[in-house]
C-alpha positions in Angstrom: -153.7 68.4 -60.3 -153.4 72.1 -59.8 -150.7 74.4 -60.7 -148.8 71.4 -61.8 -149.1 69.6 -58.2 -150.7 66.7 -57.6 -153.2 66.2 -54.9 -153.3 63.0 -53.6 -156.3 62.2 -51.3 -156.6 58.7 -49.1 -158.7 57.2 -47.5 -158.0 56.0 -43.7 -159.0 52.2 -43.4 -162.4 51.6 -41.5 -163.7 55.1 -42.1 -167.0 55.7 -42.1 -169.0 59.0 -43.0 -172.4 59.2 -43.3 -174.3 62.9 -44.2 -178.1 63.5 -43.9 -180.2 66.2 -44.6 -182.7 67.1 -41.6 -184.4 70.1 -42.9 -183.0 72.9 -41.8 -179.8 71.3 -40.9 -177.0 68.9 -42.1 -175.1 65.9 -40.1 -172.1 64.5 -40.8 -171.7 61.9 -38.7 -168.3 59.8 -39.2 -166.1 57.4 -36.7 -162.3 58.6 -36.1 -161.4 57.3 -39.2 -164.0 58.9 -40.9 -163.5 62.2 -39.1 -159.7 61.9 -40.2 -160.6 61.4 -43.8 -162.8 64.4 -44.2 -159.6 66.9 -42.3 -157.3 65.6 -44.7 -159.3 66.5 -47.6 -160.4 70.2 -46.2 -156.3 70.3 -45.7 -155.8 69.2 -48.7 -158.1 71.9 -50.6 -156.7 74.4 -47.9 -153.2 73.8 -49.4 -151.4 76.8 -51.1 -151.5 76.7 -55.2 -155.1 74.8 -54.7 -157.6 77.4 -56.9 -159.9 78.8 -55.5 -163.5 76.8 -57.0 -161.5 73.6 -56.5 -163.9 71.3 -54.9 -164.4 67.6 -53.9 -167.6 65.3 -54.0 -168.2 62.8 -51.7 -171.7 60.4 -52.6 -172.8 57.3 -51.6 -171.0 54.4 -53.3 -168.2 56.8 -53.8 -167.4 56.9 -49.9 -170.4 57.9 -48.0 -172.5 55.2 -46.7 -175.5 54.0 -48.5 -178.3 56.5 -47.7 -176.2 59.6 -47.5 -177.1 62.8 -49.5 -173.8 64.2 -51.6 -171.5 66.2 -50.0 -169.3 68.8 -51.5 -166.2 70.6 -50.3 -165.4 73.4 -52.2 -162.8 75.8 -51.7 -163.8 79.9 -52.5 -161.8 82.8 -51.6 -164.2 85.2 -52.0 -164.2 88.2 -49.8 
């Protein structure tokens, strides 16, 4: 909840989002559903009245698939 709204985030059914650390880079891979999830919450955090520090975490047994590192999505408005 922020600003006195609720956020209400979903999941789409059969999504599937798996993130892995490589080194020097990050993949996220995900199927449709999957893909669909992860907009709607970067929407969601895009939102107007969301503060700006608000941020999400996505780990493995809480969404990602078993083996994923954590993933946050955090919203700053720094200049």
């Amino acid at each position: 909840m922020t600003d006195g709204t609720t956020r209400v985030f979903t999941w789409e059914e059969g999504a599937r989002i798996e993130v892995r650390n490589l080194g020097g880079e990050i993949v996220i891979e995900a199927n449709a559903a999957g893909l669909k999830t992860l907009a709607g919450r970067l929407l969601t955090l895009a939102q107007d009245g969301t503060p700006d520090g608000a941020h999400l975490h996505l780990e493995e047994n809480n969404g990602l698939e078993e083996g994923s590192v954590g993933l946050v999505l955090e919203r700053c408005d720094d200049d």
